[in-house]
PDB file of N, H, CA, C and O in Angstrom:
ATOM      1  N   UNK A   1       0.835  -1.165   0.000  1.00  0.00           N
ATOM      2  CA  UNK A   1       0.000   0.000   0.000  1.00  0.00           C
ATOM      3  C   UNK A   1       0.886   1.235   0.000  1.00  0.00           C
ATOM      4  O   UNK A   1       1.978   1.375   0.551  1.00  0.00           O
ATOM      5  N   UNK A   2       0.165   2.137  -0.760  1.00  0.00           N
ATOM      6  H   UNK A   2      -0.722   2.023  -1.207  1.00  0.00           H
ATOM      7  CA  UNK A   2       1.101   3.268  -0.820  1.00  0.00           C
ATOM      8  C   UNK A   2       0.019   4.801  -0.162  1.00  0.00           C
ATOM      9  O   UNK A   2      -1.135   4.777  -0.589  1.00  0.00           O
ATOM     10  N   UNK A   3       0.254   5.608   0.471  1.00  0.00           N
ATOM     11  H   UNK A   3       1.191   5.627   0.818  1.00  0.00           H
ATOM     12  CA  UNK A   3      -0.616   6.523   0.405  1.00  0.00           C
ATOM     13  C   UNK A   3       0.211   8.016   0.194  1.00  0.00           C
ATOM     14  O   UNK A   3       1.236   8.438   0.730  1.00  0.00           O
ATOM     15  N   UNK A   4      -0.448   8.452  -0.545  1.00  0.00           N
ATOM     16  H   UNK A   4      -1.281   8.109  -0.981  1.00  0.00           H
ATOM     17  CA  UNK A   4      -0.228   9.925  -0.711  1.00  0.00           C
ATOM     18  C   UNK A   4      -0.799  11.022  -0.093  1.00  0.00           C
ATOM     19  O   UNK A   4      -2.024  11.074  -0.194  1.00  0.00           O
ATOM     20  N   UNK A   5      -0.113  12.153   0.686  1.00  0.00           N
ATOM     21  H   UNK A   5       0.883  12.111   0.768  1.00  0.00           H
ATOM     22  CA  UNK A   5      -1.264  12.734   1.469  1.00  0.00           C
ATOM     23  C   UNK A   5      -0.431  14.563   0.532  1.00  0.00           C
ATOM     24  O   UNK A   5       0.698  15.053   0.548  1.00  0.00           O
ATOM     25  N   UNK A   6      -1.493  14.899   0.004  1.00  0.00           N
ATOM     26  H   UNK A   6      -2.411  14.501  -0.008  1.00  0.00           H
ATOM     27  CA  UNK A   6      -1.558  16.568  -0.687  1.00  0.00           C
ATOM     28  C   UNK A   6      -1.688  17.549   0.202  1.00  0.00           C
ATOM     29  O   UNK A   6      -2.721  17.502   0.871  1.00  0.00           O
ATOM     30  N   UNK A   7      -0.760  18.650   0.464  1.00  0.00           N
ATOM     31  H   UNK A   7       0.078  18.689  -0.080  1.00  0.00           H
ATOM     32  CA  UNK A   7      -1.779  19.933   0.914  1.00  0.00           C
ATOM     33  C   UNK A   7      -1.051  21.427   0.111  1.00  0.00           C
ATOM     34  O   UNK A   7      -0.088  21.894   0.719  1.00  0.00           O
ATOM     35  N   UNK A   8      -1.374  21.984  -0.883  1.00  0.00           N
ATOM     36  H   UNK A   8      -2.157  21.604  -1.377  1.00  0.00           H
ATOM     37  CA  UNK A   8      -0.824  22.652  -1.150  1.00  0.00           C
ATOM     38  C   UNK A   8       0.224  22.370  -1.963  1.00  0.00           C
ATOM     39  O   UNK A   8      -0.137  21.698  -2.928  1.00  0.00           O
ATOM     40  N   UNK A   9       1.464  22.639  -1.947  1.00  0.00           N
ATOM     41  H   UNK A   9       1.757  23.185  -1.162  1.00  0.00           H
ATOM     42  CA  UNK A   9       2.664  22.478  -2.410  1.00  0.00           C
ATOM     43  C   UNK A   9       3.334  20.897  -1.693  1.00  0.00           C
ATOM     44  O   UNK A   9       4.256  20.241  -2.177  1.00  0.00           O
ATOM     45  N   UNK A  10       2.576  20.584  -0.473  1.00  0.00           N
ATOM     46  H   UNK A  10       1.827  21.117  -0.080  1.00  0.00           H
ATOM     47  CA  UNK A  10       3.413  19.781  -0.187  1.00  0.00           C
ATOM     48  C   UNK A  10       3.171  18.380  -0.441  1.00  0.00           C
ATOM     49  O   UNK A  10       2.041  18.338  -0.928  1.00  0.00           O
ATOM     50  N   UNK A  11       3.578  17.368  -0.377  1.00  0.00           N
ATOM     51  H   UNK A  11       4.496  17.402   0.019  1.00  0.00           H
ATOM     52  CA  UNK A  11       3.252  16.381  -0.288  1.00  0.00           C
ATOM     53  C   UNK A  11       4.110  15.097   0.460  1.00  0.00           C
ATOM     54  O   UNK A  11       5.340  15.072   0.505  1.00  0.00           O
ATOM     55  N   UNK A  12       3.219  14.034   1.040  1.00  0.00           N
ATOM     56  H   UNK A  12       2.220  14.054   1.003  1.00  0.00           H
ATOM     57  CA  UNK A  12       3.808  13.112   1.853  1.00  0.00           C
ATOM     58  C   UNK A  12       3.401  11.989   0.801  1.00  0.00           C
ATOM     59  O   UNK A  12       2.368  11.932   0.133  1.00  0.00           O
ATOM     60  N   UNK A  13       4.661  10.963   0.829  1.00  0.00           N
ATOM     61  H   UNK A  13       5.500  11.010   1.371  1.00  0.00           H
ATOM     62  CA  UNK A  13       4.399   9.312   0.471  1.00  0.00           C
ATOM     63  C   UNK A  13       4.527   8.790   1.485  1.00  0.00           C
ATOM     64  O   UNK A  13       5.616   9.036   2.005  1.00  0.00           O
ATOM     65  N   UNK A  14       3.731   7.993   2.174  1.00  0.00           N
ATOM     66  H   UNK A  14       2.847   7.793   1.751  1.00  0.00           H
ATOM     67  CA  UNK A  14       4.212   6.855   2.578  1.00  0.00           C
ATOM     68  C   UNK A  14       3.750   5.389   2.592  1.00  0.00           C
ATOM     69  O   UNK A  14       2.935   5.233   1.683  1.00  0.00           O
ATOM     70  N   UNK A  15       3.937   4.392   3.198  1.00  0.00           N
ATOM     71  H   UNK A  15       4.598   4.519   3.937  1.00  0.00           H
ATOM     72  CA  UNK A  15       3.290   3.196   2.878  1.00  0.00           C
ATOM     73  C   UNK A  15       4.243   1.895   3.218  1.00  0.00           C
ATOM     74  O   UNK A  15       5.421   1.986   3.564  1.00  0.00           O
ATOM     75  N   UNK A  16       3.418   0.518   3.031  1.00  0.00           N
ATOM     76  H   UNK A  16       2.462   0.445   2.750  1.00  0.00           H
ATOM     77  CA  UNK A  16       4.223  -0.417   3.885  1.00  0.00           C
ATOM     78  C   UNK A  16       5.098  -1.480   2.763  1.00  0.00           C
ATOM     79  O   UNK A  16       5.150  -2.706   2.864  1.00  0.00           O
ATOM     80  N   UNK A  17       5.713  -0.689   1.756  1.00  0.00           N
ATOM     81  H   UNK A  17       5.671   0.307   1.675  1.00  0.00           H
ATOM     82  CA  UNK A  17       6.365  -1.373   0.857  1.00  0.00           C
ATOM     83  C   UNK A  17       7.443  -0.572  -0.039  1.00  0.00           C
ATOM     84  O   UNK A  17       7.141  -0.075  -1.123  1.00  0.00           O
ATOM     85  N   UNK A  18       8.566  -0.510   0.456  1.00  0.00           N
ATOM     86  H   UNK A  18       8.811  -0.914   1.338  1.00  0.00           H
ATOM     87  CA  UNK A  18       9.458   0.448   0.116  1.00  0.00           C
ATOM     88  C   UNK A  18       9.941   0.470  -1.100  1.00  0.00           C
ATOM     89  O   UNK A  18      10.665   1.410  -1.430  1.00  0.00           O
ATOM     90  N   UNK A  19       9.590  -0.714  -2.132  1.00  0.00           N
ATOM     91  H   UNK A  19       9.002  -1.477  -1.863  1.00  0.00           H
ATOM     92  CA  UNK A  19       9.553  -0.608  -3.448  1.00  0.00           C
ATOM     93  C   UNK A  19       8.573  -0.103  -4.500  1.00  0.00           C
ATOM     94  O   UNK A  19       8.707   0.390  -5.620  1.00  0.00           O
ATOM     95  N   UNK A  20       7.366  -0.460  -3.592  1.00  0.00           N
ATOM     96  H   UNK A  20       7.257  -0.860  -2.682  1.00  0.00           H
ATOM     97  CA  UNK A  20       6.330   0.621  -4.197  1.00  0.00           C
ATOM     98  C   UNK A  20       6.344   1.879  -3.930  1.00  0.00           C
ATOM     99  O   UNK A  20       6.066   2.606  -4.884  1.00  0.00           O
ATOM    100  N   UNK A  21       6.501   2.216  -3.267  1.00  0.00           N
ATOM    101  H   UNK A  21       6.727   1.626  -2.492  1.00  0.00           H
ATOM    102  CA  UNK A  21       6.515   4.207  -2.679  1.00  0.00           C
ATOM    103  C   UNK A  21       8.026   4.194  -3.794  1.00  0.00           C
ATOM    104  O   UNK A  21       8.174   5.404  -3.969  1.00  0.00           O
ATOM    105  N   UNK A  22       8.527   3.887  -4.147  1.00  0.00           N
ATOM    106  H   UNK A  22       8.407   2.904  -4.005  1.00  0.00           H
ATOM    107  CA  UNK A  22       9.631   4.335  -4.872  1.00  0.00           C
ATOM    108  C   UNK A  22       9.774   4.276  -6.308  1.00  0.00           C
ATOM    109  O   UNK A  22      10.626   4.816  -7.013  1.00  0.00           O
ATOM    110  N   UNK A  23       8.551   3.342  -6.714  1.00  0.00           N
ATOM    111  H   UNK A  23       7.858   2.903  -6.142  1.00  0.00           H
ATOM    112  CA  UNK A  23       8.037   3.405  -7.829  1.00  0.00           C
ATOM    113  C   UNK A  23       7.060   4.098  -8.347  1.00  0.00           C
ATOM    114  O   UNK A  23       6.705   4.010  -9.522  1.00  0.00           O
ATOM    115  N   UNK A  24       6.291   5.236  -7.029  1.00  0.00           N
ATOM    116  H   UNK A  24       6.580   5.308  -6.074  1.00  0.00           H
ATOM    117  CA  UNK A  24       5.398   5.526  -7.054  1.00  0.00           C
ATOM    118  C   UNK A  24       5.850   7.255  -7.288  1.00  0.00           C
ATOM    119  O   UNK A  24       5.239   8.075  -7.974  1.00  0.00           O
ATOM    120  N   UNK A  25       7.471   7.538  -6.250  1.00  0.00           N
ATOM    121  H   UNK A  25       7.967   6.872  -5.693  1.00  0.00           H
ATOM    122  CA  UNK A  25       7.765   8.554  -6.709  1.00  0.00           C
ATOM    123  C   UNK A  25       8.359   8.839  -7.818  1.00  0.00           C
ATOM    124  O   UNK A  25       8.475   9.998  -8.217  1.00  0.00           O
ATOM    125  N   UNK A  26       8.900   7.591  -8.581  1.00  0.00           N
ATOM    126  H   UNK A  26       8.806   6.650  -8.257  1.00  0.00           H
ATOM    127  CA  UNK A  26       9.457   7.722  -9.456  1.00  0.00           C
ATOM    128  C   UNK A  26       8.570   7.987 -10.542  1.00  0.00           C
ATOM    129  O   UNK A  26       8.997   8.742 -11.415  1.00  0.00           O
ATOM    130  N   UNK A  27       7.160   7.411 -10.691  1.00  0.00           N
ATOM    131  H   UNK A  27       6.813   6.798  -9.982  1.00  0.00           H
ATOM    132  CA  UNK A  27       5.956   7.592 -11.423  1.00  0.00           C
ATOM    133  C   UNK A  27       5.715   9.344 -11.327  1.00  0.00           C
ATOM    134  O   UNK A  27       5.376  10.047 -12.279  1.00  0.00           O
ATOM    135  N   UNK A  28       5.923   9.705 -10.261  1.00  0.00           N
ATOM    136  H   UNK A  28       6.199   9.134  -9.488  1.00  0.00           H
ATOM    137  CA  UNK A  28       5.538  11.326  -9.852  1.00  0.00           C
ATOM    138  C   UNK A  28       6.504  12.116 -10.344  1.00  0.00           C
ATOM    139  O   UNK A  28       6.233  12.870 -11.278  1.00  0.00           O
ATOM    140  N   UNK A  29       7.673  12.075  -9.845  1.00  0.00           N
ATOM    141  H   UNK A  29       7.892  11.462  -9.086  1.00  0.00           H
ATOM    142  CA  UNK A  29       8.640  12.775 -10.626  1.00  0.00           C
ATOM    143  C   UNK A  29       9.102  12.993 -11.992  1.00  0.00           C
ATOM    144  O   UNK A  29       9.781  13.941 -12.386  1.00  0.00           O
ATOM    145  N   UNK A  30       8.627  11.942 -12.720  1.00  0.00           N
ATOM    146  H   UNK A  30       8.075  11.171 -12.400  1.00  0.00           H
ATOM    147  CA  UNK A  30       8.695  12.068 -14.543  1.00  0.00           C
ATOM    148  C   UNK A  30       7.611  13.006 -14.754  1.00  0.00           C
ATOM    149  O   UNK A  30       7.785  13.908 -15.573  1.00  0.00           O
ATOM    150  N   UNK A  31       6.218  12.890 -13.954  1.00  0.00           N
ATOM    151  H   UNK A  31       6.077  12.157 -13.288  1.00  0.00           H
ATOM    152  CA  UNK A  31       5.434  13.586 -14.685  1.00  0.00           C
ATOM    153  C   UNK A  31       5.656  15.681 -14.063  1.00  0.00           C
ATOM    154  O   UNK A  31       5.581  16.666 -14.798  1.00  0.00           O
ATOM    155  N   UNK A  32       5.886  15.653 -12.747  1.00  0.00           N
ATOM    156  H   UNK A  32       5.947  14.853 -12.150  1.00  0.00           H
ATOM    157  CA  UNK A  32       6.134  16.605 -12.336  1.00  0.00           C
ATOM    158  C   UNK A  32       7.096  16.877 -11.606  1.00  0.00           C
ATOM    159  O   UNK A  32       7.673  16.031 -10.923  1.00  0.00           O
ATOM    160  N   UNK A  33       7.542  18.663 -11.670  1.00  0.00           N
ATOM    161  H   UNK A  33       7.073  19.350 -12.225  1.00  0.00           H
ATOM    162  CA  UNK A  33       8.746  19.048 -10.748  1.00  0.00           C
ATOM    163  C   UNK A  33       8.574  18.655  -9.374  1.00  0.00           C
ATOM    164  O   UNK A  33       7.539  19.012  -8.811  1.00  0.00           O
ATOM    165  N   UNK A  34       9.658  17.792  -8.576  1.00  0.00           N
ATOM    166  H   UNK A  34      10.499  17.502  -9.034  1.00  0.00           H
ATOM    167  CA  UNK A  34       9.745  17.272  -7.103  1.00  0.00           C
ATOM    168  C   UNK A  34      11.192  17.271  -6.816  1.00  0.00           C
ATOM    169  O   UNK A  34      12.166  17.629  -7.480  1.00  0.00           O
ATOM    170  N   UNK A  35      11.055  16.770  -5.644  1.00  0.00           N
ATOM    171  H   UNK A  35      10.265  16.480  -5.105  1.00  0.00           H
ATOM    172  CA  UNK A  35      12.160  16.776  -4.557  1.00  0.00           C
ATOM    173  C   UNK A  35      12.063  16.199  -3.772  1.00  0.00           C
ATOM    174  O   UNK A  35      11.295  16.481  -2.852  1.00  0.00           O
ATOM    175  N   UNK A  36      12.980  14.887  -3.801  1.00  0.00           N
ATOM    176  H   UNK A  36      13.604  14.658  -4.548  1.00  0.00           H
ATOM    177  CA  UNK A  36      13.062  14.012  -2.449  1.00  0.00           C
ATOM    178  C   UNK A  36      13.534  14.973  -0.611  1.00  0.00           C
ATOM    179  O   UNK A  36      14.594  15.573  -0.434  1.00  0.00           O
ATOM    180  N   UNK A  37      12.779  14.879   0.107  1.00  0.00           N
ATOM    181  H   UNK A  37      11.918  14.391  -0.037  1.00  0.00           H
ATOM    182  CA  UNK A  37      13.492  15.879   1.294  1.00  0.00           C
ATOM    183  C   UNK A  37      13.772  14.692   2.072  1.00  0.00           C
ATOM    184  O   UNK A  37      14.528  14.866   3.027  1.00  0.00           O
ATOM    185  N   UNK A  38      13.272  13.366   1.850  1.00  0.00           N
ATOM    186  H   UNK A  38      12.658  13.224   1.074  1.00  0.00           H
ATOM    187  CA  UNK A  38      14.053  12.421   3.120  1.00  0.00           C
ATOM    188  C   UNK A  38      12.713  12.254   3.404  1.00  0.00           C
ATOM    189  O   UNK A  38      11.693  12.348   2.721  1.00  0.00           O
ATOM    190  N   UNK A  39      13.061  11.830   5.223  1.00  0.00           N
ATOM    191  H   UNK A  39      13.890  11.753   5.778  1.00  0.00           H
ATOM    192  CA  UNK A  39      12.057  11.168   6.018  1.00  0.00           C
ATOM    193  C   UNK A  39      11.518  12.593   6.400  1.00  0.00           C
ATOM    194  O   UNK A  39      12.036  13.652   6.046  1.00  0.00           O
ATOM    195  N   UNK A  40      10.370  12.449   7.197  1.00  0.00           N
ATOM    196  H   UNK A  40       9.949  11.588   7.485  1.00  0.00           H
ATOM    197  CA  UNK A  40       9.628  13.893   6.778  1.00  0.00           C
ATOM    198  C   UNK A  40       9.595  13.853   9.087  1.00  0.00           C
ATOM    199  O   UNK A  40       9.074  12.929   9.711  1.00  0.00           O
ATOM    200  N   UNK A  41      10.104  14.765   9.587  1.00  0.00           N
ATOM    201  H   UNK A  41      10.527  15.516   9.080  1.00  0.00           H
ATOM    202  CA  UNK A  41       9.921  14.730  11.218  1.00  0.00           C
ATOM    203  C   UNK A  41       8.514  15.268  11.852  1.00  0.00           C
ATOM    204  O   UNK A  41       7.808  14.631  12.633  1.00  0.00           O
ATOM    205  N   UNK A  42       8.263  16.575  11.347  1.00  0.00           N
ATOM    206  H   UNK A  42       8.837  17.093  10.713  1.00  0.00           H
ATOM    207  CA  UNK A  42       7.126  17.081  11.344  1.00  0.00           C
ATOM    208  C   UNK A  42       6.524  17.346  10.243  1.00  0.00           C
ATOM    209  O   UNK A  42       7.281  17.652   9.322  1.00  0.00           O
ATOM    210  N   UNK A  43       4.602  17.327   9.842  1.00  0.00           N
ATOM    211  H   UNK A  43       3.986  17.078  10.590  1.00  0.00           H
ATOM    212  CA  UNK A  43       4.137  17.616   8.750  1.00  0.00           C
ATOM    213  C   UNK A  43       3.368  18.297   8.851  1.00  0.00           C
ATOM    214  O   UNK A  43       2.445  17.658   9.357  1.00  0.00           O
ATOM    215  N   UNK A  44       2.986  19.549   8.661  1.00  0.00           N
ATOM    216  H   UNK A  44       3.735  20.068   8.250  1.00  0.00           H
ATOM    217  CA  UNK A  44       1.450  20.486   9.230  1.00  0.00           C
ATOM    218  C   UNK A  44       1.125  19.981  10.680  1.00  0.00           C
ATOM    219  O   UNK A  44      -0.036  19.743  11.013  1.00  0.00           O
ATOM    220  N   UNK A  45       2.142  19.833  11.493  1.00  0.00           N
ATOM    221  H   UNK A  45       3.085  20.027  11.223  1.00  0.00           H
ATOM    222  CA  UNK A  45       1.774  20.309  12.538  1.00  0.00           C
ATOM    223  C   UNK A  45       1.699  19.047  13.414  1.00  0.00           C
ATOM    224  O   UNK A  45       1.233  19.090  14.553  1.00  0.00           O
ATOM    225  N   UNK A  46       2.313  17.586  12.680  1.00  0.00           N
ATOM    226  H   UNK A  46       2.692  17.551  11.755  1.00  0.00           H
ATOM    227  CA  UNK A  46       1.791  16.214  13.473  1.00  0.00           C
ATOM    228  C   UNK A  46       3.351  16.245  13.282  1.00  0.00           C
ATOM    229  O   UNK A  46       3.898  16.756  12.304  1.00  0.00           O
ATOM    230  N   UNK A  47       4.117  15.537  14.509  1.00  0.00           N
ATOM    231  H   UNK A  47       3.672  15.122  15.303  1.00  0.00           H
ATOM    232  CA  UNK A  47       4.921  15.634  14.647  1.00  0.00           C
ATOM    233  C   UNK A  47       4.938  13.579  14.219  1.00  0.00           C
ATOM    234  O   UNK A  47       4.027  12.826  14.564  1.00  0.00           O
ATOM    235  N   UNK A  48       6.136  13.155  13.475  1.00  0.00           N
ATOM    236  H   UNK A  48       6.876  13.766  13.195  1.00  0.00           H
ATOM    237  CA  UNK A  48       5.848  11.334  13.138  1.00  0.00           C
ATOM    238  C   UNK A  48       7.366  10.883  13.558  1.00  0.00           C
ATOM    239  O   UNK A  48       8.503  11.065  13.124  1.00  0.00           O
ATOM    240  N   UNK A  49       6.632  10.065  14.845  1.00  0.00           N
ATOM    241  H   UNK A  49       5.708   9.917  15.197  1.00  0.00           H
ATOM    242  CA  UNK A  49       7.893   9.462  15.707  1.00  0.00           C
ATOM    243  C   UNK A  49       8.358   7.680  15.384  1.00  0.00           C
ATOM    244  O   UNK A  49       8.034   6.641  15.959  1.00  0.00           O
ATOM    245  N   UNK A  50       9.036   7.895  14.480  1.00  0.00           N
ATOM    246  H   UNK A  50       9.299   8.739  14.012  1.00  0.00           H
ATOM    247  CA  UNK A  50       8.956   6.062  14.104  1.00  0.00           C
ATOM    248  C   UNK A  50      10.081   5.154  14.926  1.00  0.00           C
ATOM    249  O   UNK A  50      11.284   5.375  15.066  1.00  0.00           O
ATOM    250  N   UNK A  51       9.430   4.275  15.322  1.00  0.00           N
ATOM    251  H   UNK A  51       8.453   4.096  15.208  1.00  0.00           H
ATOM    252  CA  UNK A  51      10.479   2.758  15.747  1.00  0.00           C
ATOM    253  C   UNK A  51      10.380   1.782  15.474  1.00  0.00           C
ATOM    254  O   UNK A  51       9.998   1.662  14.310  1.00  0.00           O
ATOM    255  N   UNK A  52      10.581   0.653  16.123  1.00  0.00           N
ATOM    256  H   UNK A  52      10.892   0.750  17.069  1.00  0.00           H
ATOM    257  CA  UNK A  52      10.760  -1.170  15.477  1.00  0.00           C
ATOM    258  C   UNK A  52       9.078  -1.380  14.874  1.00  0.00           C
ATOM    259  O   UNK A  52       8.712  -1.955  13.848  1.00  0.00           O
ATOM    260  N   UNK A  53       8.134  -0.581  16.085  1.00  0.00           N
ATOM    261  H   UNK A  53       8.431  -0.114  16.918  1.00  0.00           H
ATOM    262  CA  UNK A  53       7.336  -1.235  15.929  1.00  0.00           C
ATOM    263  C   UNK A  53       6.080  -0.464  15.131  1.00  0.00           C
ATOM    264  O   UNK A  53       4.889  -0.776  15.134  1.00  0.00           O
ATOM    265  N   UNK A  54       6.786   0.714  14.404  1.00  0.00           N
ATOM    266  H   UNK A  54       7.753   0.967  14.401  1.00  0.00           H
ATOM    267  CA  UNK A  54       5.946   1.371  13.313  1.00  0.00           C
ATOM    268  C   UNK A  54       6.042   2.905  13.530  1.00  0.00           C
ATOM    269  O   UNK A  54       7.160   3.416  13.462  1.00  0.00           O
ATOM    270  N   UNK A  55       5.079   3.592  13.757  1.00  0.00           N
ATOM    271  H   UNK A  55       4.171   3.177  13.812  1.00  0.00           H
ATOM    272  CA  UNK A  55       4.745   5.288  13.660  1.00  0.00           C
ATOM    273  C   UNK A  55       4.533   6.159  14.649  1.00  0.00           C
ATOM    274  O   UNK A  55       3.986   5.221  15.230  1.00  0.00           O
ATOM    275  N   UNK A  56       4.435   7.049  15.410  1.00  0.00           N
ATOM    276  H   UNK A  56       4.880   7.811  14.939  1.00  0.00           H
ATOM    277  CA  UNK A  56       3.739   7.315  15.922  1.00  0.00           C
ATOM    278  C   UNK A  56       3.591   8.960  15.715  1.00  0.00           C
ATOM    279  O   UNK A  56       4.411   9.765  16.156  1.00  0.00           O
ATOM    280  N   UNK A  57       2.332   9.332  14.922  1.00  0.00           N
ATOM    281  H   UNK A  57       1.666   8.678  14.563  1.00  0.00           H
ATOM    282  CA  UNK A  57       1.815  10.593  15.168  1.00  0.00           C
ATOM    283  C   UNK A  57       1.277  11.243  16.250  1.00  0.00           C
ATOM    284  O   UNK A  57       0.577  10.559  16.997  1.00  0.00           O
ATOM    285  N   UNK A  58       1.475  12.672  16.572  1.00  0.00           N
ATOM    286  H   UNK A  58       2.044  13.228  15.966  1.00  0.00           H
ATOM    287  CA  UNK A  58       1.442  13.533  17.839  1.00  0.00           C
ATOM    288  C   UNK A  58       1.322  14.816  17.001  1.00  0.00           C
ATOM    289  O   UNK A  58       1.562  15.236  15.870  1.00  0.00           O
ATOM    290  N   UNK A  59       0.822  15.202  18.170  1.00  0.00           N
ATOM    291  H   UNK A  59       0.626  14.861  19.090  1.00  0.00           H
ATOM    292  CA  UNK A  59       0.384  16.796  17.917  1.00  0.00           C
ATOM    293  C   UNK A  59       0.748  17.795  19.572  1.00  0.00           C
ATOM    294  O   UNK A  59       0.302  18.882  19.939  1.00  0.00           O
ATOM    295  N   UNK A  60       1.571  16.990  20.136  1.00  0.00           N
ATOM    296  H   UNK A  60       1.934  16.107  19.837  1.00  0.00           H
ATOM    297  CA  UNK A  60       1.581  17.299  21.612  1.00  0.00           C
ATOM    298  C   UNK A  60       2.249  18.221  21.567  1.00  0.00           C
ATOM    299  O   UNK A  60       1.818  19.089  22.326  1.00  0.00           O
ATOM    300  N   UNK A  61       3.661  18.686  20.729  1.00  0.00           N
ATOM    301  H   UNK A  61       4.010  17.981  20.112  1.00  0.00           H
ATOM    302  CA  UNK A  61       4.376  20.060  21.159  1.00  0.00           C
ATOM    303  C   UNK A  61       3.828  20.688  20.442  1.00  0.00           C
ATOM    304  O   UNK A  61       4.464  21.729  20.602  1.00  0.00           O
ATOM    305  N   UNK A  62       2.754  21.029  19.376  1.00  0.00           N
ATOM    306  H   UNK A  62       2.237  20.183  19.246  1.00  0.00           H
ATOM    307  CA  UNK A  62       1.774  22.120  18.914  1.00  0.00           C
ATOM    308  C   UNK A  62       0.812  22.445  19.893  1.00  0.00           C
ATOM    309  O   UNK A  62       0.310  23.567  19.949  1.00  0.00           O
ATOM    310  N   UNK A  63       0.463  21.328  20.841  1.00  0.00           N
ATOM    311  H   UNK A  63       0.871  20.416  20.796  1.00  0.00           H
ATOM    312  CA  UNK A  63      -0.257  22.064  21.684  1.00  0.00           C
ATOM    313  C   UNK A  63       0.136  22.422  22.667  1.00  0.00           C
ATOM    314  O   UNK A  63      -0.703  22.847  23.462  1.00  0.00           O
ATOM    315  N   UNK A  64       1.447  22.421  23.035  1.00  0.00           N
ATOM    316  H   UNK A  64       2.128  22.077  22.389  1.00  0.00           H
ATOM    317  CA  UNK A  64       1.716  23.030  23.978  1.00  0.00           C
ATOM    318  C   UNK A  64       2.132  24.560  23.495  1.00  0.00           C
ATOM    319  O   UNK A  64       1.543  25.556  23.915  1.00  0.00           O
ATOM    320  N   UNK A  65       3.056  24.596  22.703  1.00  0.00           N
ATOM    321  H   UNK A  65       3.534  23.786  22.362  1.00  0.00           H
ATOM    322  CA  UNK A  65       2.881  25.901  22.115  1.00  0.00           C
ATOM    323  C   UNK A  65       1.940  26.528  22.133  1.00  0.00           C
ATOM    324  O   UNK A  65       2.031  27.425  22.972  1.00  0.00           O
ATOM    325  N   UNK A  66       0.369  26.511  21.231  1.00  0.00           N
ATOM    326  H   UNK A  66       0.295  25.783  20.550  1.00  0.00           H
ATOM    327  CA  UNK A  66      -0.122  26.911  21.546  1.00  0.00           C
ATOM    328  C   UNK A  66      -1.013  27.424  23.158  1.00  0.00           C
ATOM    329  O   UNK A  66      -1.664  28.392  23.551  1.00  0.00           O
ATOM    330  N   UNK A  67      -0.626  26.340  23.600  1.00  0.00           N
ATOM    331  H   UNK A  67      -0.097  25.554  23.281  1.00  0.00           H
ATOM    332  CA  UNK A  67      -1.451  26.746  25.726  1.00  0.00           C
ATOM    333  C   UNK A  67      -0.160  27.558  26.110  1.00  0.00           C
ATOM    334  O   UNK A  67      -0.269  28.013  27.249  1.00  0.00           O
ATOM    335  N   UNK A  68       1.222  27.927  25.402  1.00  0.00           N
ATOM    336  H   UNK A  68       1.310  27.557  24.477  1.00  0.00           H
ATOM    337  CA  UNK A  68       2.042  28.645  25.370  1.00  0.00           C
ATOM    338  C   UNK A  68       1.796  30.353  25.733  1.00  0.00           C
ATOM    339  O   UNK A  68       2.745  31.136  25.688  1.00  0.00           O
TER     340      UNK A  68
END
């Protein structure tokens, strides 16, 4: 599975098959201007904490900032 997530200018791949997401950017990049940036730390505001045992999205230091 591959998912693509849009907002604007930006965009996220990810998914649980590292030959597909790479075939998938490679599908993207022929047709349009891109840029690999790597693994992505924060994305609009969800901060994505990965280990052995997968992902973990947070939003906890945005909200503290904001109760900031």
């Amino acid at each position: 599975m591959v998912v693509i997530c849009l907002y604007a200018d930006d965009t996220l791949i990810f998914g649980t098959n590292l030959q597909e997401m790479d075939k998938t950017k490679n599908f993207l990049s022929a047709k349009l201007s891109m840029k690999d940036m790597g693994q992505e730390d924060v994305n609009l505001e969800i901060k994505i904490i990965r280990n052995d045992d997968g992902m973990l999205l947070t939003q906890s230091h945005y909200k503290e900032r904001v109760l900031e």
